[in-house]
BALUM-460127 format. One record per residue: z, y, x of N, C-alpha, C in turn; residue number from 1. Coordinates in Angstrom, 1 decimal, padded with zeros to 4 digits. Each point is the difference from the previous one (the first is absolute). Layout:
// BALUM-460127
nc3_nc2_nc1_cac3_cac2_cac1_cc3_cc2_cc1_torfi
Z_Y_X_Z_Y_X_Z_Y_X_NUM
...
// end
This chain:
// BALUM-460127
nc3_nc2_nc1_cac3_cac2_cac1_cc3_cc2_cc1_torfi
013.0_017.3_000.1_000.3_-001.1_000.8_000.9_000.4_001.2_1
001.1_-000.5_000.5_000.8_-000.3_001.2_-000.8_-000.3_001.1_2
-000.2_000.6_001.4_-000.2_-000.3_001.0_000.4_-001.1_000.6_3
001.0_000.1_-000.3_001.2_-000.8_000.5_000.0_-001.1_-000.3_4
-000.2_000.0_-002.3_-000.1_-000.9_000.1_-001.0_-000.9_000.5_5
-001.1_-000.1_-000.4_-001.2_-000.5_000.6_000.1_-000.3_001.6_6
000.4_000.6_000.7_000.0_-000.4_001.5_001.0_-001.4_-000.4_7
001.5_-000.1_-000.2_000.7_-000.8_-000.5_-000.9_-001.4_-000.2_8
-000.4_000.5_-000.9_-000.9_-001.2_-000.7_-001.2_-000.5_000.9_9
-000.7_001.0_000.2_-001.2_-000.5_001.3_000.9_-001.0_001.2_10
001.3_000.3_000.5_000.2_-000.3_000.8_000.0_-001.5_000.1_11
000.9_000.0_-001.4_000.5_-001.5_-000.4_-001.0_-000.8_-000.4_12
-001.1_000.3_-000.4_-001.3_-001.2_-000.1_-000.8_000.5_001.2_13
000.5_000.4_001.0_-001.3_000.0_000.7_000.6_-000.8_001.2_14
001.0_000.1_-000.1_000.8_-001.2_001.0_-000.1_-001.5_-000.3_15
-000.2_-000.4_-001.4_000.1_-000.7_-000.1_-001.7_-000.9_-000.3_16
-000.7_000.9_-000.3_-001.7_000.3_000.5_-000.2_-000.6_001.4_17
001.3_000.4_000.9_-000.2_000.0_001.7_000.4_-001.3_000.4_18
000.9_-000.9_-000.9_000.8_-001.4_000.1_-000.9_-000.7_-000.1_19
-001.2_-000.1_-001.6_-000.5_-000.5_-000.1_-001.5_-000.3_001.0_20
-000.6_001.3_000.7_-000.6_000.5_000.7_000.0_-001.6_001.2_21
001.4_000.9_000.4_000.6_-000.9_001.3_-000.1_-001.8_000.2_22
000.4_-000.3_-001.8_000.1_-001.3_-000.3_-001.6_-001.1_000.5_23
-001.0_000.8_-000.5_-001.4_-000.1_000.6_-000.1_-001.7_-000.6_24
000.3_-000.4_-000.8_-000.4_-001.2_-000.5_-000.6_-000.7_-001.1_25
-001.4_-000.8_000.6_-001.1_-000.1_-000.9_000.5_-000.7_-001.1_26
-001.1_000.8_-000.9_000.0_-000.2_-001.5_-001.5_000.0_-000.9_27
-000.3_-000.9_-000.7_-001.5_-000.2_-000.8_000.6_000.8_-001.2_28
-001.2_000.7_-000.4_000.0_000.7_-001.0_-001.6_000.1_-000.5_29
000.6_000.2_-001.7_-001.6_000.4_-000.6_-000.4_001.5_-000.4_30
-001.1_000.2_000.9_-000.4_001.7_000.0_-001.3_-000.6_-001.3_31
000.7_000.9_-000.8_-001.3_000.8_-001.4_-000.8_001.2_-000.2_32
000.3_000.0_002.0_-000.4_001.5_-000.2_-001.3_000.3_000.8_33
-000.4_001.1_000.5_-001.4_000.1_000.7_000.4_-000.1_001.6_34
001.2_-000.9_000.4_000.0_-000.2_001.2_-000.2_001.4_001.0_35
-000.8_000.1_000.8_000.2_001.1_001.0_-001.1_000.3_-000.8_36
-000.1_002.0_001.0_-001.2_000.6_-000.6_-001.5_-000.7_000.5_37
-000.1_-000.8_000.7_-001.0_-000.6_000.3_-000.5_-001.5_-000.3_38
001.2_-000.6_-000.6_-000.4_-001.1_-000.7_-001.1_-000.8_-000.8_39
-000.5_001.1_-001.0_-000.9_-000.1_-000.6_000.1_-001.1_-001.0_40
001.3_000.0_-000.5_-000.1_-001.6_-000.7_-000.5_000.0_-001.2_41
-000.2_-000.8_-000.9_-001.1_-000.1_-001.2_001.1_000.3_-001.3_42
000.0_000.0_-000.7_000.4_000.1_-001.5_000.5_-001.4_000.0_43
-000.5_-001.0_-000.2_000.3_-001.3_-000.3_001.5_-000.4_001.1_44
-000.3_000.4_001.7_001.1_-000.2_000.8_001.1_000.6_-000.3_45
-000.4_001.5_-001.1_001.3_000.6_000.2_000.6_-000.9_-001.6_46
-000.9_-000.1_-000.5_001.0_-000.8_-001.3_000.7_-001.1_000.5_47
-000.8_-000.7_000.4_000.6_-001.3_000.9_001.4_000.0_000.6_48
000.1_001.0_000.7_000.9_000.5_001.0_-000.4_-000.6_001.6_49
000.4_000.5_000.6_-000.4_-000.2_001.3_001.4_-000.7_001.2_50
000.5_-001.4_000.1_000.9_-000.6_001.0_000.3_000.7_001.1_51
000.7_000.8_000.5_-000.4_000.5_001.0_001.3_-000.2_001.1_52
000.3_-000.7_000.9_000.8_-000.4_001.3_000.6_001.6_000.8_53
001.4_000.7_-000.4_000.0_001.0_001.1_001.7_-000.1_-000.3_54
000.7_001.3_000.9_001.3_-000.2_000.2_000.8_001.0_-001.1_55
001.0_000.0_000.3_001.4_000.9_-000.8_-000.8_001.2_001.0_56
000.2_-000.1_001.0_-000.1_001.6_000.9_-001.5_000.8_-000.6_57
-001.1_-000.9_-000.1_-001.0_000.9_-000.7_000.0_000.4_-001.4_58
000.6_-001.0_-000.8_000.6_000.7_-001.4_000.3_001.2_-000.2_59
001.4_-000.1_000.4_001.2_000.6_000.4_-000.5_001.5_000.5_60
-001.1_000.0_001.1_-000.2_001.3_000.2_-001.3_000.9_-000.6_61
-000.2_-000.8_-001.1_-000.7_000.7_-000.9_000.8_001.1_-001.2_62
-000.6_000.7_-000.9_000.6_000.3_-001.0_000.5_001.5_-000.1_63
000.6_001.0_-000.7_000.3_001.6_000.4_001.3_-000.2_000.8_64
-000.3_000.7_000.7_001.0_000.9_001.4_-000.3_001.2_000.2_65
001.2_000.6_000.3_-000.1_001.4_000.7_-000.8_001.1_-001.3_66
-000.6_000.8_000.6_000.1_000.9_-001.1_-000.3_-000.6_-001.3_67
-001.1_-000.7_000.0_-000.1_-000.7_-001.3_000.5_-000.5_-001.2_68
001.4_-000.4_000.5_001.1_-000.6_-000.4_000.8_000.8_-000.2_69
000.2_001.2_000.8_000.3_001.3_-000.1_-000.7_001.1_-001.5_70
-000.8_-000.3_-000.2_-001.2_000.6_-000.9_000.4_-000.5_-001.5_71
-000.2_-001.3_000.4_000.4_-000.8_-001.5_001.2_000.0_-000.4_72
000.8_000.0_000.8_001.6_-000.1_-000.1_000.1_001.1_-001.0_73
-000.3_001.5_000.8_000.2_001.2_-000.8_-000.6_-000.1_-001.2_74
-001.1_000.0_-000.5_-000.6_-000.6_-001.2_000.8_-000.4_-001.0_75
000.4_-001.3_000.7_000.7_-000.7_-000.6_001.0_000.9_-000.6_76
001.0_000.0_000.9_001.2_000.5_-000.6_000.0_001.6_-000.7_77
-001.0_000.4_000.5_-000.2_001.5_-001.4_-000.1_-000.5_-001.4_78
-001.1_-001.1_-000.1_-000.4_-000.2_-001.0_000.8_-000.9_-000.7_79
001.2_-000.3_000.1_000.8_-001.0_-000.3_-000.8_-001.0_-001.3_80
-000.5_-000.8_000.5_-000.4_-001.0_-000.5_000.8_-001.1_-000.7_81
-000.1_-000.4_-001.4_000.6_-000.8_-000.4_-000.9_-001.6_000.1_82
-001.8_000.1_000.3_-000.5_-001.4_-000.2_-000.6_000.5_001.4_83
-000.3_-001.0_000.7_-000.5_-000.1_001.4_-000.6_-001.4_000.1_84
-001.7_000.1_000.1_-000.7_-001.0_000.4_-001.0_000.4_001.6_85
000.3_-001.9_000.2_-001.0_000.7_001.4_-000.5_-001.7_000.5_86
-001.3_000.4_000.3_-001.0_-001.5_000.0_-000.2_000.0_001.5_87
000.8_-000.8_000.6_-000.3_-000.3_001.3_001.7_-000.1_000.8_88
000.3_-001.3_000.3_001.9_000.2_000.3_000.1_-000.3_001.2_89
-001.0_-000.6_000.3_000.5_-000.3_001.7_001.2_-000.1_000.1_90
000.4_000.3_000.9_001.5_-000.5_000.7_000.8_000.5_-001.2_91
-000.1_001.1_-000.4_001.4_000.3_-000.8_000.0_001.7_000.4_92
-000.3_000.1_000.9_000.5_001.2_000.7_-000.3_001.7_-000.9_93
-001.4_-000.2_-000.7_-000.1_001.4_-000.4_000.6_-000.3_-001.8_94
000.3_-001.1_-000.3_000.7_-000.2_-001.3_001.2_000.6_000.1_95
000.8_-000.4_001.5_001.6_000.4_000.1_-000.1_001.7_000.3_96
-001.1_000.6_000.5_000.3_001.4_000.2_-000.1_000.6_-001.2_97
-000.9_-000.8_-001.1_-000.3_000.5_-001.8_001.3_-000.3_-000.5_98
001.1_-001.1_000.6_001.1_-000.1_-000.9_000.8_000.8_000.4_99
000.3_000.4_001.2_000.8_001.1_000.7_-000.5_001.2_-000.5_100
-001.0_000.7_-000.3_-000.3_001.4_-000.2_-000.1_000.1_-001.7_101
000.1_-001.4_-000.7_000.4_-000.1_-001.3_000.8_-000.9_-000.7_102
001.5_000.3_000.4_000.8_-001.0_-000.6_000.1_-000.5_-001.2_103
-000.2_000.7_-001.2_000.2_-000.4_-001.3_-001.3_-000.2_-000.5_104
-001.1_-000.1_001.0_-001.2_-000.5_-000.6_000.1_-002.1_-000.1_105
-001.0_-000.4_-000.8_-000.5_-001.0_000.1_-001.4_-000.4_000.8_106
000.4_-000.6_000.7_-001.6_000.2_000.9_-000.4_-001.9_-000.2_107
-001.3_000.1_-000.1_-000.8_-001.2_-000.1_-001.0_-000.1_001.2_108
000.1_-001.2_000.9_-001.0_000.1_000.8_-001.1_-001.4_000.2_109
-001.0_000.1_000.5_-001.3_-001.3_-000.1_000.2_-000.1_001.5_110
000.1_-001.6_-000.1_-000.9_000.0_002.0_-000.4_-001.7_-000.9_111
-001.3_-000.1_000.8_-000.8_-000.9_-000.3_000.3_-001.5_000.7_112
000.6_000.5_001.2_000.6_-001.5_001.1_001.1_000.0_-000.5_113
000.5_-001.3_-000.6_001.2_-000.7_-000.1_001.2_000.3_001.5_114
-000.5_-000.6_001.4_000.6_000.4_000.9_000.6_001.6_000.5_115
-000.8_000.8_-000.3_000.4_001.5_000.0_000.7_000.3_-000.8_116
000.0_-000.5_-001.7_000.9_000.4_-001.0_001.1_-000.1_000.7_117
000.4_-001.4_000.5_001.0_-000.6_000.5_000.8_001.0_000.9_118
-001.1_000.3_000.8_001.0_001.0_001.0_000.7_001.3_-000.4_119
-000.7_000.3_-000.9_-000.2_001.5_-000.9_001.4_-000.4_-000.4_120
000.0_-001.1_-000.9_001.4_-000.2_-000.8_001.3_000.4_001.2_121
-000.2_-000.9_000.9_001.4_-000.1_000.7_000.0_001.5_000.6_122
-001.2_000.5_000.6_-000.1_001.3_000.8_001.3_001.0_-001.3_123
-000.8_-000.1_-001.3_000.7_001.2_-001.1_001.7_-000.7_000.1_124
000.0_-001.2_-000.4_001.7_-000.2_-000.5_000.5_000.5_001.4_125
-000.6_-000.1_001.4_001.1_000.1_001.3_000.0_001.6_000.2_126
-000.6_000.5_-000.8_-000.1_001.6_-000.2_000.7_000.8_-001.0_127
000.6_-000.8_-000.8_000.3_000.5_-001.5_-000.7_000.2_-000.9_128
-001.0_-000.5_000.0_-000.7_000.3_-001.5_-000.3_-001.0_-001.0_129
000.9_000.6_-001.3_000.1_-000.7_-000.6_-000.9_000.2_-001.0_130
-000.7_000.5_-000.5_-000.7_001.1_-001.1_-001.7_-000.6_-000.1_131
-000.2_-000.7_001.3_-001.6_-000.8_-000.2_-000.1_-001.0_-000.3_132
-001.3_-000.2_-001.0_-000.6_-001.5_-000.7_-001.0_-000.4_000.9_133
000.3_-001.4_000.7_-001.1_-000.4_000.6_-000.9_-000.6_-000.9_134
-001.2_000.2_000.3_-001.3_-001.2_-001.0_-001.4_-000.1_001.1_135
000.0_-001.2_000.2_-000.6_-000.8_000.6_-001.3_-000.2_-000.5_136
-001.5_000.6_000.9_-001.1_-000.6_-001.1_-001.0_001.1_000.2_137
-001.1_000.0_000.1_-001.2_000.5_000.1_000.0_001.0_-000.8_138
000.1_001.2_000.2_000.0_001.3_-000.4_-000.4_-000.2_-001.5_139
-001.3_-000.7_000.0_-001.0_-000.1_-001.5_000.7_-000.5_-000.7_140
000.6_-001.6_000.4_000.6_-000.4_-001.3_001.4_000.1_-000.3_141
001.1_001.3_000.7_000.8_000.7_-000.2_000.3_000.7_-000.7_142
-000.5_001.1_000.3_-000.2_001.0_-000.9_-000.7_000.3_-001.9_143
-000.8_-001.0_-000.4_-000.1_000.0_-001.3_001.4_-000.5_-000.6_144
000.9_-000.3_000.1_001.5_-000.5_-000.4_000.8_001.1_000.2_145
000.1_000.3_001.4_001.0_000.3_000.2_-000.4_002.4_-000.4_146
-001.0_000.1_000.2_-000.3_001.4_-000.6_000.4_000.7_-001.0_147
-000.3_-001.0_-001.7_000.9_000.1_-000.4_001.3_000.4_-000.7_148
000.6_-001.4_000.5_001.2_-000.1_000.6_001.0_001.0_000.3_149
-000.6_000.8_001.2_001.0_001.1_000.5_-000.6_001.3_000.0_150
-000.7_000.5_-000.8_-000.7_001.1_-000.1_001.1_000.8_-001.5_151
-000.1_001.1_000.4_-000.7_000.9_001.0_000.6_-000.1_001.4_152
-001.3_000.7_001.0_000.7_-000.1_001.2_000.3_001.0_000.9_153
000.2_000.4_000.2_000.5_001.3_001.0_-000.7_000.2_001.5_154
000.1_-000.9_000.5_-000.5_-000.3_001.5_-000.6_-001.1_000.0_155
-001.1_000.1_000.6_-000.9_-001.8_000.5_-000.5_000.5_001.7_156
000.5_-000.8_000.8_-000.4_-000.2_001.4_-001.3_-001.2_-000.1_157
-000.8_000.4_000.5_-001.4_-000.9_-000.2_-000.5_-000.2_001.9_158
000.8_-001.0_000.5_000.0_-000.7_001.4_-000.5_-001.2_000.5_159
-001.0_-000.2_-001.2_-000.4_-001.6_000.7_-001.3_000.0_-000.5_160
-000.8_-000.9_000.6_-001.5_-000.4_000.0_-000.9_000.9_000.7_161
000.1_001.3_-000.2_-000.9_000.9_000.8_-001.3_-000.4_-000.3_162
-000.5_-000.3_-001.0_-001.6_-000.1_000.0_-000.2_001.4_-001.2_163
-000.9_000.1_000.3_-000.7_001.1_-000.8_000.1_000.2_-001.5_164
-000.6_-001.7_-000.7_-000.3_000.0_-001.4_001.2_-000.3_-000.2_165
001.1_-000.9_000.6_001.1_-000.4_-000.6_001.1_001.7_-000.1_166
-000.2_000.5_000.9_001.0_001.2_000.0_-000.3_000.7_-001.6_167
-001.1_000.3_-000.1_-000.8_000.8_-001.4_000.9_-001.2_-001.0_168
-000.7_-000.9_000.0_000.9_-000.8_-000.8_001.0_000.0_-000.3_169
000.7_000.0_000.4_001.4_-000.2_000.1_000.5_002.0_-000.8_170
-000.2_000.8_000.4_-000.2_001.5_-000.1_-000.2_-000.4_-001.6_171
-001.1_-000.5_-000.1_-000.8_000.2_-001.5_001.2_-000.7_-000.7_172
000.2_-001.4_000.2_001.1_-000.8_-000.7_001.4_000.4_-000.2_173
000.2_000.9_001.1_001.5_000.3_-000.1_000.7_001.5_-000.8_174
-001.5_000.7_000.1_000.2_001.9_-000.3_000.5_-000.4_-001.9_175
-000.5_-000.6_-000.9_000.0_-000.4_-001.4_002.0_000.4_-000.3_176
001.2_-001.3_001.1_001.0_000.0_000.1_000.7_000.9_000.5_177
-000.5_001.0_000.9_000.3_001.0_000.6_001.1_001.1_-000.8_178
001.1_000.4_000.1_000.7_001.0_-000.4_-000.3_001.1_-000.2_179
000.0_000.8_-001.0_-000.5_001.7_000.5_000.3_000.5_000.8_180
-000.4_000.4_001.1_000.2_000.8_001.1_000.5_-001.1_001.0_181
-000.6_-001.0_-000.3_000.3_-001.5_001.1_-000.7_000.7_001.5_182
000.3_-000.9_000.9_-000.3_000.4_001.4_-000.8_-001.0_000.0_183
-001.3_-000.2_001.1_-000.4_-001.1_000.4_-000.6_000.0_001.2_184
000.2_-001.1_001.0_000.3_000.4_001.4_-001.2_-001.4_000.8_185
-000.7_000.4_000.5_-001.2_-000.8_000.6_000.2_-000.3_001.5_186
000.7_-000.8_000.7_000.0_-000.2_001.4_-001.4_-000.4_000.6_187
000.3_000.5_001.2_-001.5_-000.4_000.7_-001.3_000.8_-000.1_188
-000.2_000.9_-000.7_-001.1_000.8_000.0_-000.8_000.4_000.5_189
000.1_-000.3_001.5_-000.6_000.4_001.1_-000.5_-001.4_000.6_190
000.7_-001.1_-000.4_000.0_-001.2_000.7_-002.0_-000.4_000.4_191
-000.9_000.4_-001.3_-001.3_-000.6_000.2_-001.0_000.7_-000.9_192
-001.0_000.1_000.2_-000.7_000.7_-000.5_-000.1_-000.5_-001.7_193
000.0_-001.2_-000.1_000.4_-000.1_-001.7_001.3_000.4_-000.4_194
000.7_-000.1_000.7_001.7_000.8_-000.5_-000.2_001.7_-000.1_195
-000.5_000.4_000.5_-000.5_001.8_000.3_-000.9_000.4_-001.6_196
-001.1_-001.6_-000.2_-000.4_000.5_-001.3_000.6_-000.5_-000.9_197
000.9_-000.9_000.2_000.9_000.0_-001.6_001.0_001.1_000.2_198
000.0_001.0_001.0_001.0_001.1_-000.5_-000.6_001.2_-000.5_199
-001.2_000.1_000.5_-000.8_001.4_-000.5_-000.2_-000.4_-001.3_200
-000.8_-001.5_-000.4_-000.1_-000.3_-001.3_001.1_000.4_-001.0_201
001.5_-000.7_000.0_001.1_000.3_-000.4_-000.3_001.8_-000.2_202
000.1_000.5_001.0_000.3_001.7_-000.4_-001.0_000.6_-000.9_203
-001.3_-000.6_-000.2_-001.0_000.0_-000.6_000.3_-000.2_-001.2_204
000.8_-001.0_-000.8_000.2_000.2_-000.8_000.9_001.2_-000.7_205
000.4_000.2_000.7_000.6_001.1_-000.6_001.8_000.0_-000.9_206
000.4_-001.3_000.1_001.2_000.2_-001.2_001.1_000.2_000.7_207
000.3_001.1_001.1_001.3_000.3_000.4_-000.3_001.6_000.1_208
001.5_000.7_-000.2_000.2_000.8_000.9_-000.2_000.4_001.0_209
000.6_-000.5_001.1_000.1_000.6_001.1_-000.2_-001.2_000.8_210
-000.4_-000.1_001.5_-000.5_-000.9_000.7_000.5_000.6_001.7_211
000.4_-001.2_000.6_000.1_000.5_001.6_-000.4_-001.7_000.5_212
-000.8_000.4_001.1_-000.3_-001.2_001.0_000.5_000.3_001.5_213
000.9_000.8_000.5_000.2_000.2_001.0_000.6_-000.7_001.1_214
000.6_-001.2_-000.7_000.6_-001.1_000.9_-000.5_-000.9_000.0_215
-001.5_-000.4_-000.5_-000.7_-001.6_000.3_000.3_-000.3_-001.2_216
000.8_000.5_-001.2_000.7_-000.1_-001.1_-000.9_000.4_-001.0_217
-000.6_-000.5_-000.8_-000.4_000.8_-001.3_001.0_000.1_-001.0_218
000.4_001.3_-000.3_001.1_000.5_-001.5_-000.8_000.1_-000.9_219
000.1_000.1_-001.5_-000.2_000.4_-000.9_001.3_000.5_-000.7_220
-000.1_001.2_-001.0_001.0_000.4_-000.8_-000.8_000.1_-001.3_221
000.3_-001.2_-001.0_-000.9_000.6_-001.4_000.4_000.6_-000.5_222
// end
């Protein structure tokens, strides 16, 4: 990987990370996910999805930055990926640093709010990326279609819901499609004491090579 390039690239979505930041204007969205680490929401709220009233600027400043993005980037681009999936899109922002660190890949991404898709879209086209499938829709009833579909897979970024059993889930559901010597990448790991045991669980099983958690990041290399 280029230093260079990557700085390049950090620069240009993270300015534009900073517009939206600035913009600060509310938006309803549907969270599927475990809300904060203290929420404690039920199984039923997370299927449901959860309404929740907040701005572009709190979005916006969620998501990988700085070394993290730095971390993945390199990943990325060693491992030149031709299929790139990743469950969680929020704004757009860590999809465009997956399309930048893999141009000739196809990358597929989930966000569960309609409204974030939205931003996600414009955020990628006003960045250049042309290379992602947006799909709209609750992790669960996504992925039996679309798995698949575009398997084998090379890379899977797994960034959304942060609950415990769904992380495993999702791990169990997706390893089947997985590429030989696919990557698979767990944000949040640190976020809550059920995210901590769906990662030790994950390593517990056993089906990768090689493993680093060093950036809040869980790798796998199978």
């Amino acid at each position: 990987m280029s230093q260079q390039k990557f700085l390049e690239v950090e620069s240009k979505i993270e300015a534009y990370r900073g517009a939206l930041v600035a913009k600060d204007q509310a938006i309803e969205v549907i969270d599927f996910g475990a809300g904060s680490p203290d929420s404690n929401r039920s199984e039923e709220e997370m299927a449901q999805g959860v309404r929740v009233t907040t701005t572009t600027r709190s979005v916006a400043a969620v998501g990988i930055k700085g070394d993290r993005a730095k971390g993945i980037f390199e990943i990325v681009s060693k491992g030149e990926p031709k299929v790139i999936l990743e469950l969680g899109t929020c704004c757009g922002f860590s999809s465009s640093y997956l399309s930048h660190a893999a141009p000739n890949a196809q990358i597929y991404t989930i966000e569960g709010s309609p409204e974030l898709a939205k931003i996600a879209i414009q955020t990628r086209e006003d960045l250049g990326c042309s290379s992602v499938v947006q799909k709209v829709g609750r992790f669960v009833d996504v992925l039996p279609e679309l798995l698949p579909a575009i398997a084998p897979i090379d890379f899977v970024f797994i960034d959304g819901h942060h609950d415990r059993e769904a992380t495993l889930t999702y791990f169990r559901q997706i390893l089947p499609f997985m590429a030989p010597r696919g990557v698979m990448a767990f944000d949040d790991i640190t976020w809550s004491k059920g995210m901590k045991e769906a990662w030790r669980q994950i390593l517990e099983a056993g089906v990768h090579q090689k493993s680093d958690d060093s950036f809040k990041i869980g790798i796998l290399w199978l």
